[in-house]
N, CA, C and O atoms as a GROMACS GRO file, in nm:
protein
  544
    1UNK      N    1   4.750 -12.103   1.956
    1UNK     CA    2   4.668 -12.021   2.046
    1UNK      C    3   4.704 -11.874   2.027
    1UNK      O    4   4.819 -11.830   2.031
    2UNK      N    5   4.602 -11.807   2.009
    2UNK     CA    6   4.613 -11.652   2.009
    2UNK      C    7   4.691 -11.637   2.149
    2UNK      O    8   4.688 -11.694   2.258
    3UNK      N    9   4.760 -11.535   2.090
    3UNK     CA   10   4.862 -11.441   2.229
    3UNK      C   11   4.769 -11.342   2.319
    3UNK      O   12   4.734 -11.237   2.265
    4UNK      N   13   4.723 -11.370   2.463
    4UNK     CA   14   4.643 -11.224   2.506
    4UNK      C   15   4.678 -11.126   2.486
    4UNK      O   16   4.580 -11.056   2.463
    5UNK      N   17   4.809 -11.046   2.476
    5UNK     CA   18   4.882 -10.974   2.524
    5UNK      C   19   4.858 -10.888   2.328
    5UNK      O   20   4.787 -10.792   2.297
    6UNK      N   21   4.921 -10.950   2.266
    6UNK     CA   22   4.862 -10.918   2.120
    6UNK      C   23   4.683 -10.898   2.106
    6UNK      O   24   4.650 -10.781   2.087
    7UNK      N   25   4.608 -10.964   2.113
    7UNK     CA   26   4.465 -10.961   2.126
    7UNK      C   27   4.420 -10.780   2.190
    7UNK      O   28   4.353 -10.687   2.145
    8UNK      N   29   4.493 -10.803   2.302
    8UNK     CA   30   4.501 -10.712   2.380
    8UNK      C   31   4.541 -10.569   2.334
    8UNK      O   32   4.451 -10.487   2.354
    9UNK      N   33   4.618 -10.535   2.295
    9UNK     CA   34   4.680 -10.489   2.236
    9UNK      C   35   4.569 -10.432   2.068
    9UNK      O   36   4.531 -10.318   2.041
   10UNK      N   37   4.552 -10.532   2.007
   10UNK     CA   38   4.475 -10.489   1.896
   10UNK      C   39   4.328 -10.419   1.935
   10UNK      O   40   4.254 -10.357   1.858
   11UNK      N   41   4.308 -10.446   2.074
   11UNK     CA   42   4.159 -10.424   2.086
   11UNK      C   43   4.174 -10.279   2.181
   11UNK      O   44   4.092 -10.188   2.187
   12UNK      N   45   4.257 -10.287   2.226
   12UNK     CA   46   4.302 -10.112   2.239
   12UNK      C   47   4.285 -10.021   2.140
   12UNK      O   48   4.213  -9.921   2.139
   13UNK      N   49   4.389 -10.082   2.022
   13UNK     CA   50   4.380  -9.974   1.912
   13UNK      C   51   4.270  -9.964   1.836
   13UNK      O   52   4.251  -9.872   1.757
   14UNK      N   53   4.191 -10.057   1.856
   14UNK     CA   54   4.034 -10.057   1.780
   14UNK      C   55   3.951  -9.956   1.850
   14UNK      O   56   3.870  -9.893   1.781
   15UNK      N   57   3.959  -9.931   1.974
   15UNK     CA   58   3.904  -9.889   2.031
   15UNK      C   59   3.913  -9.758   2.031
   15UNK      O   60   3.818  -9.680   2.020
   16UNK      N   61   4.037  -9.728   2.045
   16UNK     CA   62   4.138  -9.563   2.040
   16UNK      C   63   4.082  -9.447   1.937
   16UNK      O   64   4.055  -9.327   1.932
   17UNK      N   65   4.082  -9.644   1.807
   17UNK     CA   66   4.126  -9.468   1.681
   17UNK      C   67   3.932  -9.497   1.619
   17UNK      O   68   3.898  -9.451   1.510
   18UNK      N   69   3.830  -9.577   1.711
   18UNK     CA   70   3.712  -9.527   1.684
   18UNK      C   71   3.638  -9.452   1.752
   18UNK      O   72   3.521  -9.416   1.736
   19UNK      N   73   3.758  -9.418   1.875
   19UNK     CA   74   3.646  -9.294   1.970
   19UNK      C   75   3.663  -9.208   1.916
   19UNK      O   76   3.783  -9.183   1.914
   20UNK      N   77   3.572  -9.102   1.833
   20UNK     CA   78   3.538  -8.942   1.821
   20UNK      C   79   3.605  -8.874   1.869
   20UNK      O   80   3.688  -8.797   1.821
   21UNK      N   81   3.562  -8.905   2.024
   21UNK     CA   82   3.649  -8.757   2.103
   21UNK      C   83   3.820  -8.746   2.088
   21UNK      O   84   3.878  -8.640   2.061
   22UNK      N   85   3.872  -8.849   2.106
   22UNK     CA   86   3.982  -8.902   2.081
   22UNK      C   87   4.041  -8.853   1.951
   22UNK      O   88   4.131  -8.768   1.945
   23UNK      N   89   3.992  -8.904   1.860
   23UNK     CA   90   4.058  -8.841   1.768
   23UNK      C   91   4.019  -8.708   1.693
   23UNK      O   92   4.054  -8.658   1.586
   24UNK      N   93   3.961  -8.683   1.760
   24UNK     CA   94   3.888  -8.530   1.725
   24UNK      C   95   4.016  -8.414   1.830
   24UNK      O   96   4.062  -8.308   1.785
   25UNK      N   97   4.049  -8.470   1.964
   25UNK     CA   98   4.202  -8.421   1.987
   25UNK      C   99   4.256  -8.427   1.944
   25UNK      O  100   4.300  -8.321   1.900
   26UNK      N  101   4.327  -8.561   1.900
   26UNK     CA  102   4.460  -8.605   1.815
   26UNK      C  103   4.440  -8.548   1.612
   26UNK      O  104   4.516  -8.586   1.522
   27UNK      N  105   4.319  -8.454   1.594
   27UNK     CA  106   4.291  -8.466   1.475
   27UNK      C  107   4.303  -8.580   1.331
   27UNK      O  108   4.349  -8.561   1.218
   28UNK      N  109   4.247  -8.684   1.386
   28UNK     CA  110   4.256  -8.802   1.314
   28UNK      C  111   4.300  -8.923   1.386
   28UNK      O  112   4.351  -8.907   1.497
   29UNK      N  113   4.283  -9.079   1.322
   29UNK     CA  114   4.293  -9.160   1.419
   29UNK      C  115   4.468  -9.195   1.428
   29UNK      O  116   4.529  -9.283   1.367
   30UNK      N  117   4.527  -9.080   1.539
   30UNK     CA  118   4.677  -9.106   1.506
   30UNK      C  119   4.679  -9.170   1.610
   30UNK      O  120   4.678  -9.099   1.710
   31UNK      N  121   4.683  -9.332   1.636
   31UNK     CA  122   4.736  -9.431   1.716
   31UNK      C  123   4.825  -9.482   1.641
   31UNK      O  124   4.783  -9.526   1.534
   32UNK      N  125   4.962  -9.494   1.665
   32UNK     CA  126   5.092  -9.578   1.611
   32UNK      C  127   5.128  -9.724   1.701
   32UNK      O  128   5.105  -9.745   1.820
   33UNK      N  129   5.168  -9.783   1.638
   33UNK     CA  130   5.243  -9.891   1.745
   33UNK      C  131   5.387  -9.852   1.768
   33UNK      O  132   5.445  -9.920   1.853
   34UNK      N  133   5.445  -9.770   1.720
   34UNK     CA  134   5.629  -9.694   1.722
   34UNK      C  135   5.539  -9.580   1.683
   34UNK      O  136   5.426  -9.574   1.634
   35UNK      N  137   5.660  -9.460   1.735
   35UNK     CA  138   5.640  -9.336   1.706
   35UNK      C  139   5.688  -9.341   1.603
   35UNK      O  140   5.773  -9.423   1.568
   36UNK      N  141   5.626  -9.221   1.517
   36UNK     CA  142   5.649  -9.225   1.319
   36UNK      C  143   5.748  -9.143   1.282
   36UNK      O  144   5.714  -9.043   1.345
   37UNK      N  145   5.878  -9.103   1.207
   37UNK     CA  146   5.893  -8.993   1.178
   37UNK      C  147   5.826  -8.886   1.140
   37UNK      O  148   5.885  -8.784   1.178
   38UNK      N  149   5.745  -8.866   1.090
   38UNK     CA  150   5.702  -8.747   1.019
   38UNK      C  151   5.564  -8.762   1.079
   38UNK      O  152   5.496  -8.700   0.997
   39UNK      N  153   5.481  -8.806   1.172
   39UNK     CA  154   5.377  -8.791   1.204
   39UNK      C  155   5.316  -8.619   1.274
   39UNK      O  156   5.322  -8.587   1.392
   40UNK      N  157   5.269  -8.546   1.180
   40UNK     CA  158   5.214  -8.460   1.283
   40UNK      C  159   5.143  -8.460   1.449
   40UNK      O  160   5.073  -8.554   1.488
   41UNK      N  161   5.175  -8.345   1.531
   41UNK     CA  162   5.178  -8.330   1.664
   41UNK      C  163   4.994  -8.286   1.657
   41UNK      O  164   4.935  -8.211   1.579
   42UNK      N  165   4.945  -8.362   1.763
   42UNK     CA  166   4.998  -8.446   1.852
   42UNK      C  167   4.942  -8.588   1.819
   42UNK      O  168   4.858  -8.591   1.729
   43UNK      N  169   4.982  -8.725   1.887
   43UNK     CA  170   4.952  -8.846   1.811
   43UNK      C  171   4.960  -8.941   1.985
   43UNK      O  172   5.015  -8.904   2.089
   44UNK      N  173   4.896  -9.044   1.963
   44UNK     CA  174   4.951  -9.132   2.076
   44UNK      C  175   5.033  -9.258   1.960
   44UNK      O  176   5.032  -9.292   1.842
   45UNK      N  177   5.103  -9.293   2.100
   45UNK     CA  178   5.193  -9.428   2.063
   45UNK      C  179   5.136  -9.570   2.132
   45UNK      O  180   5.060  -9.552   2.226
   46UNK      N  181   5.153  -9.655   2.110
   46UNK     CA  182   5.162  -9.809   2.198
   46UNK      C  183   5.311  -9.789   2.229
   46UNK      O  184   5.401  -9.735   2.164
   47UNK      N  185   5.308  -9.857   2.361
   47UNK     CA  186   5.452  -9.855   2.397
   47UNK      C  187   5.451  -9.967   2.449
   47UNK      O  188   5.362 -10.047   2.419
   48UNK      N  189   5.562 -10.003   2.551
   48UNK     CA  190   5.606 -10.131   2.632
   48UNK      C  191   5.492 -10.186   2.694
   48UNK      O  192   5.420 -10.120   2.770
   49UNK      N  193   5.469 -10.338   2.657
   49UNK     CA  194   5.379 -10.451   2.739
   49UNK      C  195   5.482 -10.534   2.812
   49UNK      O  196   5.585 -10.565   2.754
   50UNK      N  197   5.458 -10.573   2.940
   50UNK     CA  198   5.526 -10.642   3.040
   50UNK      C  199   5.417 -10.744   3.074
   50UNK      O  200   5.323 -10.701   3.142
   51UNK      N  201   5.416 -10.870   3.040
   51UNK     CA  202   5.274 -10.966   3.072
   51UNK      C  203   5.397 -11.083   3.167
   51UNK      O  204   5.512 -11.123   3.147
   52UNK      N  205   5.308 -11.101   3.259
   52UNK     CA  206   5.346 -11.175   3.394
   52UNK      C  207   5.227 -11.318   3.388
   52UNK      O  208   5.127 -11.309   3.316
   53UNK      N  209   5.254 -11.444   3.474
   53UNK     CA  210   5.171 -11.532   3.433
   53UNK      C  211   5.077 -11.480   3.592
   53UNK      O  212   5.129 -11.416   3.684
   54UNK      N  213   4.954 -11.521   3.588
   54UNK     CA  214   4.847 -11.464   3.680
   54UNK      C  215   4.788 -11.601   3.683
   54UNK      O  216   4.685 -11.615   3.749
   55UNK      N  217   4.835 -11.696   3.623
   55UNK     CA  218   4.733 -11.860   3.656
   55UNK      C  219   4.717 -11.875   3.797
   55UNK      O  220   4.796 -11.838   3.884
   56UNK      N  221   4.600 -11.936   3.813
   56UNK     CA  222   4.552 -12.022   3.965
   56UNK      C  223   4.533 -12.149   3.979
   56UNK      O  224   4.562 -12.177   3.863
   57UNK      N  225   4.504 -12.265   4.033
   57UNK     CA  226   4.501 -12.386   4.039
   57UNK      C  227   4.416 -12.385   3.924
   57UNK      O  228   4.472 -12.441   3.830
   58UNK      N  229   4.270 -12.331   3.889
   58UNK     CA  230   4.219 -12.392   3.843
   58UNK      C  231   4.235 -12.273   3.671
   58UNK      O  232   4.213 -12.335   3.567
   59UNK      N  233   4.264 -12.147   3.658
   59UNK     CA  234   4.248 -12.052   3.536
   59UNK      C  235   4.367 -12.024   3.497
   59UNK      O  236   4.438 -11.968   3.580
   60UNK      N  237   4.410 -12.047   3.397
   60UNK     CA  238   4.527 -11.994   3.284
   60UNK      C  239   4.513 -11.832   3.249
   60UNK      O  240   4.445 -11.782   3.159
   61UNK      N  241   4.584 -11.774   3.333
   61UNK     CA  242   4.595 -11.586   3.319
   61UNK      C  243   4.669 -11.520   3.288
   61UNK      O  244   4.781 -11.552   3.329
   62UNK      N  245   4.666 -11.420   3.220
   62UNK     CA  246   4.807 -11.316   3.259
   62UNK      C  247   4.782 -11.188   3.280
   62UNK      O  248   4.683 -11.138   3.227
   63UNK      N  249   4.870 -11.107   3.367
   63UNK     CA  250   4.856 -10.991   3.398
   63UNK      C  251   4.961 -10.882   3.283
   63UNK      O  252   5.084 -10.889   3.273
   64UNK      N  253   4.896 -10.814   3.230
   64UNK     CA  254   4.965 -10.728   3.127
   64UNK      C  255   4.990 -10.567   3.211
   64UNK      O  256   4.910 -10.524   3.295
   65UNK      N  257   5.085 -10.512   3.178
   65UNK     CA  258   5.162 -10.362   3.188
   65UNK      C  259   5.143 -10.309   3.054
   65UNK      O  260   5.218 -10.352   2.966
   66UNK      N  261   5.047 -10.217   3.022
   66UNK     CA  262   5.073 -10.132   2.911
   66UNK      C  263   5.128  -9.986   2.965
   66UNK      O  264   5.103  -9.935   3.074
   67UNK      N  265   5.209  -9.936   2.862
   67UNK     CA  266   5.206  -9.801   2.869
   67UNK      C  267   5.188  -9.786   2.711
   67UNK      O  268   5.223  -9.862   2.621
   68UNK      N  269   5.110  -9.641   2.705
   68UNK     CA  270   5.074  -9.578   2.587
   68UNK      C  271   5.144  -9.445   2.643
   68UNK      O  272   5.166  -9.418   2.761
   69UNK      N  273   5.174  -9.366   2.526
   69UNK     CA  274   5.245  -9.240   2.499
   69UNK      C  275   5.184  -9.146   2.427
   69UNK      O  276   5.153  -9.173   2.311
   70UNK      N  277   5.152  -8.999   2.493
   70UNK     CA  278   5.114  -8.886   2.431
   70UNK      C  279   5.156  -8.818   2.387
   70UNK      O  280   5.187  -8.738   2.476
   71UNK      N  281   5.207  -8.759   2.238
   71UNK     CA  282   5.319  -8.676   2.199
   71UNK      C  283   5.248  -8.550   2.176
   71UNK      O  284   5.145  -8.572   2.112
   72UNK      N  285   5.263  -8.452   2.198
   72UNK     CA  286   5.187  -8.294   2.138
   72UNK      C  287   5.306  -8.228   2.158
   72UNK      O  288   5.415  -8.254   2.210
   73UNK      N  289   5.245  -8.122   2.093
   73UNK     CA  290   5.358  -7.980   2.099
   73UNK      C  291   5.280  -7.825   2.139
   73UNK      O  292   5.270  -7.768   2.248
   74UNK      N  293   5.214  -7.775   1.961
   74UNK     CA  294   5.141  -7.705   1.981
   74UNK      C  295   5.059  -7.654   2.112
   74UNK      O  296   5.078  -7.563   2.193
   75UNK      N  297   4.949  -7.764   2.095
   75UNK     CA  298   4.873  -7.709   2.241
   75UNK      C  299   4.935  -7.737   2.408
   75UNK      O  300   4.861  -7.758   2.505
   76UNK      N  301   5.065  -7.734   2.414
   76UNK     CA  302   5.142  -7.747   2.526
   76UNK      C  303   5.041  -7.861   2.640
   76UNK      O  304   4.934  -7.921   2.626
   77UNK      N  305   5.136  -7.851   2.746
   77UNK     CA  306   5.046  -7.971   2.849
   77UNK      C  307   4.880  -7.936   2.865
   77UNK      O  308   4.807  -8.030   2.896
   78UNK      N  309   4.833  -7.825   2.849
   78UNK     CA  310   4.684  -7.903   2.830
   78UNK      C  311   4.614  -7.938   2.763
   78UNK      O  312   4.493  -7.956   2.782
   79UNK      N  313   4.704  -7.960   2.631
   79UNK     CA  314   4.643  -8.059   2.503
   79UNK      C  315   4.714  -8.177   2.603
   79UNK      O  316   4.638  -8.229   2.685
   80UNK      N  317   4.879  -8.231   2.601
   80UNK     CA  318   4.846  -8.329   2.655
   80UNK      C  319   4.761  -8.385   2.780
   80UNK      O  320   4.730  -8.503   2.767
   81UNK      N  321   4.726  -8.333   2.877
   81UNK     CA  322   4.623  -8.354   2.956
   81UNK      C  323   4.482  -8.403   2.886
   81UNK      O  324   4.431  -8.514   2.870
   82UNK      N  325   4.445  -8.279   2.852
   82UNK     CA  326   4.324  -8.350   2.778
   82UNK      C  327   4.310  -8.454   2.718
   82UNK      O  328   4.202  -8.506   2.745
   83UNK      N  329   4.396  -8.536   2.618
   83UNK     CA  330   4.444  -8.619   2.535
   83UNK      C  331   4.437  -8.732   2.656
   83UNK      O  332   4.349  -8.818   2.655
   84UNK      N  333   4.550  -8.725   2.774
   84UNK     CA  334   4.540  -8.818   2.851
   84UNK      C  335   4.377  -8.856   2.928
   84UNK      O  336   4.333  -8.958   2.982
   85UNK      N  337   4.350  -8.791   2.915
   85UNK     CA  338   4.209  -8.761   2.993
   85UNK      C  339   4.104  -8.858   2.940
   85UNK      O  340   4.025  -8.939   2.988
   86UNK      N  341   4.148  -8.806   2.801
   86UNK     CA  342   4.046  -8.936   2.716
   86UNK      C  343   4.029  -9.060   2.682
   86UNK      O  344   3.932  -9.131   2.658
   87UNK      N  345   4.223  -9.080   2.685
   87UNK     CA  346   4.209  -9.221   2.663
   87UNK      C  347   4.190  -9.298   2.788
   87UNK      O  348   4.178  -9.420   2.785
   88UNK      N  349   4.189  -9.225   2.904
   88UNK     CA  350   4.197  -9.275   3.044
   88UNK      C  351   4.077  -9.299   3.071
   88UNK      O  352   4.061  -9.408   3.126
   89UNK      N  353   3.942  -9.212   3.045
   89UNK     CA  354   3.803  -9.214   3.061
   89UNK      C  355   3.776  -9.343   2.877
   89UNK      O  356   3.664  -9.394   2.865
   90UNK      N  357   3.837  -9.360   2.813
   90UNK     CA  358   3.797  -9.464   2.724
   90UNK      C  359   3.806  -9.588   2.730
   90UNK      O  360   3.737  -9.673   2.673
   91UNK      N  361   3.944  -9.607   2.842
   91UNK     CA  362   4.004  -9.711   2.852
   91UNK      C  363   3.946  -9.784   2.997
   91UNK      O  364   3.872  -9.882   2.998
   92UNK      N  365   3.994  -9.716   3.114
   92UNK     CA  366   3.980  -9.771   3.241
   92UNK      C  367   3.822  -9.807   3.272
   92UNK      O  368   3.718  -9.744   3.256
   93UNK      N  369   3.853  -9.940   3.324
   93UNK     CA  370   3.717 -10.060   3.327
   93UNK      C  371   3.663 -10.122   3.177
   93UNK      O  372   3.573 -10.206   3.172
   94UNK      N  373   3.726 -10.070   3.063
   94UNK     CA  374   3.645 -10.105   2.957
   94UNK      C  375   3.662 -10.248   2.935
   94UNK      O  376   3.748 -10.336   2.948
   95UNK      N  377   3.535 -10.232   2.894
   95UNK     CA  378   3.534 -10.421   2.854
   95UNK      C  379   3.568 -10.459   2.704
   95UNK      O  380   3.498 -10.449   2.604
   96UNK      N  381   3.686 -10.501   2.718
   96UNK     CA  382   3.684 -10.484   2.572
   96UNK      C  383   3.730 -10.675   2.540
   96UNK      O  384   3.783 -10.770   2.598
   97UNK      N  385   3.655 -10.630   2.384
   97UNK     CA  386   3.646 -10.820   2.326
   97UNK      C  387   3.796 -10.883   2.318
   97UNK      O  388   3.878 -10.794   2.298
   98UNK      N  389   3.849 -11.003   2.329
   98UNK     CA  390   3.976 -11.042   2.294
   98UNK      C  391   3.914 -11.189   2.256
   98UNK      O  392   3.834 -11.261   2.316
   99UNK      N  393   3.968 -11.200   2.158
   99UNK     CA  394   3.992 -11.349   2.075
   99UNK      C  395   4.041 -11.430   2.147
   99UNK      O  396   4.163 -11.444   2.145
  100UNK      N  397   3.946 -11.523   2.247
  100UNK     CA  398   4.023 -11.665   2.268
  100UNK      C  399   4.058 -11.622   2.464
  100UNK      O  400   4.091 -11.683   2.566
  101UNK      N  401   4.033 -11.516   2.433
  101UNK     CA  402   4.036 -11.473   2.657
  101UNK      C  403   3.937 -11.398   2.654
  101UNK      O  404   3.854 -11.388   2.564
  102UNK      N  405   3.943 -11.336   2.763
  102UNK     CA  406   3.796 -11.279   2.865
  102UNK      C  407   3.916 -11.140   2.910
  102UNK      O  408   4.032 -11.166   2.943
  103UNK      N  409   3.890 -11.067   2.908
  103UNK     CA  410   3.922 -10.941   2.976
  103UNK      C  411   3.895 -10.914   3.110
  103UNK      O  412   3.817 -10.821   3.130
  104UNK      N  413   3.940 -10.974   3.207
  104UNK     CA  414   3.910 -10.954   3.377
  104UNK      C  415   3.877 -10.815   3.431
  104UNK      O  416   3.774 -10.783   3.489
  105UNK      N  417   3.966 -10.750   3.408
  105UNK     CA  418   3.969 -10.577   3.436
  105UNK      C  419   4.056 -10.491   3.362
  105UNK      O  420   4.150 -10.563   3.327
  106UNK      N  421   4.066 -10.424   3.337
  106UNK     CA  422   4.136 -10.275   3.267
  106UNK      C  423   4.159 -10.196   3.401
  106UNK      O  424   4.092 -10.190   3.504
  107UNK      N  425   4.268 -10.143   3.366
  107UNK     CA  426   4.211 -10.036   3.502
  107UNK      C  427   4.414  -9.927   3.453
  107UNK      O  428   4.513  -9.967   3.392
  108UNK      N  429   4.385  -9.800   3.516
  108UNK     CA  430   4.481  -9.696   3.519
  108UNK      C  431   4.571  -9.716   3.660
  108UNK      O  432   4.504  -9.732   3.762
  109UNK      N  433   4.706  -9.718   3.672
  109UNK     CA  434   4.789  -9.728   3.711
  109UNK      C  435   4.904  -9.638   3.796
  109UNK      O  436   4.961  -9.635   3.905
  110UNK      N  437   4.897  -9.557   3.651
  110UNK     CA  438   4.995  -9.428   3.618
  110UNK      C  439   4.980  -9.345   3.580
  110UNK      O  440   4.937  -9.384   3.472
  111UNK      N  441   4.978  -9.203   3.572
  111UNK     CA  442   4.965  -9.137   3.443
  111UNK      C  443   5.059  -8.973   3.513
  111UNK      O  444   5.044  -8.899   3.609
  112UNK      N  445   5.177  -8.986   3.370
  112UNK     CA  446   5.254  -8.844   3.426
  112UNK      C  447   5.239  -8.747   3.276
  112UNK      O  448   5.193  -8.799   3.174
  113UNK      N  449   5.267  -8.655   3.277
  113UNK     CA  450   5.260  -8.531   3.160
  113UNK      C  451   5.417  -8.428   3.243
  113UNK      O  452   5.454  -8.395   3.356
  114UNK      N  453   5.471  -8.410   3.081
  114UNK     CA  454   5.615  -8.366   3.089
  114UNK      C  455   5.665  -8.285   2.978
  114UNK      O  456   5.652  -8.339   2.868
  115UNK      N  457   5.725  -8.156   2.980
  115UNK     CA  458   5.803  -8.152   2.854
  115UNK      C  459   5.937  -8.218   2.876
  115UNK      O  460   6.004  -8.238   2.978
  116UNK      N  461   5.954  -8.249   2.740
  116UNK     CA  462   6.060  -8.340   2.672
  116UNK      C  463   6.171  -8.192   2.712
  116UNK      O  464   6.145  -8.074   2.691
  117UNK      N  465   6.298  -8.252   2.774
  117UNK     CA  466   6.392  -8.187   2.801
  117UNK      C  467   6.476  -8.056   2.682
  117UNK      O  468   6.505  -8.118   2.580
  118UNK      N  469   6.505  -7.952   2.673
  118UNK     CA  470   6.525  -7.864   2.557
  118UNK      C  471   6.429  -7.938   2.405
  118UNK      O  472   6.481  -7.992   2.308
  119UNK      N  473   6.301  -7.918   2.426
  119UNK     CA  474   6.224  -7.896   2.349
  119UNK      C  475   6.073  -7.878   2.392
  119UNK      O  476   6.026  -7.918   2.498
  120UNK      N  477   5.988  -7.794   2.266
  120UNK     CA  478   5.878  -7.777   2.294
  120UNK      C  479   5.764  -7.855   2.291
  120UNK      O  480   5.651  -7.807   2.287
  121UNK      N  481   5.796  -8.011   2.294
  121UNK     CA  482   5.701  -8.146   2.280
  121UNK      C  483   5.691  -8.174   2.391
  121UNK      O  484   5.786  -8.169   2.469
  122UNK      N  485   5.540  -8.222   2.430
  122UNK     CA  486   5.545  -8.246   2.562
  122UNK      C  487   5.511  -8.418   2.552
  122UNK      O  488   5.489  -8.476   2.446
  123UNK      N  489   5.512  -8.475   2.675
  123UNK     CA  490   5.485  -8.645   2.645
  123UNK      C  491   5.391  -8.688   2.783
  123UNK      O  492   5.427  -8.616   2.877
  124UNK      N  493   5.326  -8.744   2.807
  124UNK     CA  494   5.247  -8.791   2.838
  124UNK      C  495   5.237  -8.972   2.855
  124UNK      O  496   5.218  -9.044   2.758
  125UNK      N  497   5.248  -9.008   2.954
  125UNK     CA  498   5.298  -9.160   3.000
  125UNK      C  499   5.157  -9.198   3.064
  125UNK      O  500   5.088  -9.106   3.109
  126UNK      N  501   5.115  -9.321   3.069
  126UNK     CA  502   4.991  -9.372   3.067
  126UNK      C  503   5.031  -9.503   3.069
  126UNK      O  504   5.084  -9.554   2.971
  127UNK      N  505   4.997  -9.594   3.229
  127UNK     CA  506   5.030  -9.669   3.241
  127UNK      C  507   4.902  -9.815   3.298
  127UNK      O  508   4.847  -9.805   3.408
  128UNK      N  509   4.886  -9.880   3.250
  128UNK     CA  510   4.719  -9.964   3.220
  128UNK      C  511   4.781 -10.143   3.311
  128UNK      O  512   4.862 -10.221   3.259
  129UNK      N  513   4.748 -10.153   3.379
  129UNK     CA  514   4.692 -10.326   3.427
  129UNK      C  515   4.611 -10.343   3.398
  129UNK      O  516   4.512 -10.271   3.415
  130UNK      N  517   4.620 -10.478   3.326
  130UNK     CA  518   4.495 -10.537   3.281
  130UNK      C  519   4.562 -10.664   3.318
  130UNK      O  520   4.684 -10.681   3.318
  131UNK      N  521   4.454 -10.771   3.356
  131UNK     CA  522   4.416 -10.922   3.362
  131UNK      C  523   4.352 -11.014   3.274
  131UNK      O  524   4.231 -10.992   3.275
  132UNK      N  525   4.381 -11.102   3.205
  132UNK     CA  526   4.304 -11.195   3.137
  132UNK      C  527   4.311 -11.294   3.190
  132UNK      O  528   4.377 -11.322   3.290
  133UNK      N  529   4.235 -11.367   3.122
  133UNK     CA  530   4.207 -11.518   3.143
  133UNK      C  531   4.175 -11.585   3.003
  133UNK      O  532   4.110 -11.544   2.907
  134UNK      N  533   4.258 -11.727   3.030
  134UNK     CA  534   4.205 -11.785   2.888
  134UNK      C  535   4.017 -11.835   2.888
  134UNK      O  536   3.948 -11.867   2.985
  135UNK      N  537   3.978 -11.825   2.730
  135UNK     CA  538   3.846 -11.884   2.730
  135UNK      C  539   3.852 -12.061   2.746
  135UNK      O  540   3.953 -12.118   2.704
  136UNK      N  541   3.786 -12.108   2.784
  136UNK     CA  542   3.821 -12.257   2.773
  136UNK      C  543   3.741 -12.291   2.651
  136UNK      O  544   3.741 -12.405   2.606
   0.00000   0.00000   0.00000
């Protein structure tokens, strides 16, 4: 059985690095699953999934925790803002396809913007619940 949480996960990044606007900020489709060494600023990351079981008597579920990560420098916090802005208006409610589950809801959680302590990178935390359900 496909993993939701993986499914999940892939259909994010499908999604990410084919929105325009998106990567027309990030200048190219810079979605990573780890931050890269040498990746030019600014880029998002995948970060930590936390999936919990969400079953009911009768549906096999799980509730997933994403956080995604905004790295910039250059255009200081209102590149990252903007950046957050987009994937937040791309992401939250989207219906997106998963292999083998149903996507219940998407939805935004969290979202903080920060410089990184003695340096000029700022980061951007973005935090996503989502629900599945298996397909029968």
């Amino acid at each position: 059985m496909v993993q939701p949480s993986a499914e999940l996960q892939k259909s994010i990044f499908r999604t990410l690095t084919a929105d325009p606007g998106l990567t027309g900020l990030l200048g190219g489709p810079k979605v990573f699953d780890r931050r890269p060494e040498r990746a030019a600023f600014p880029y998002l990351t995948l970060g930590r999934t936390a999936v919990v079981d969400w079953s009911t008597g009768t549906e096999d579920g799980s509730e997933h925790i994403l956080t995604l990560h905004v790295w910039a420098k250059g255009g200081g916090k209102q590149e990252t803002y903007a950046i957050m802005d987009r994937v937040s208006e791309t992401l939250n409610d989207a219906a997106l396809p998963l292999e083998g589950h149903h996507l219940v809801n998407l939805q935004l959680q969290f979202a903080e913007a920060r410089q990184e302590p003695e340096s000029a990178t700022y980061h951007g935390i973005l935090r996503f619940r989502a629900v599945t359900e298996t397909v029968a």
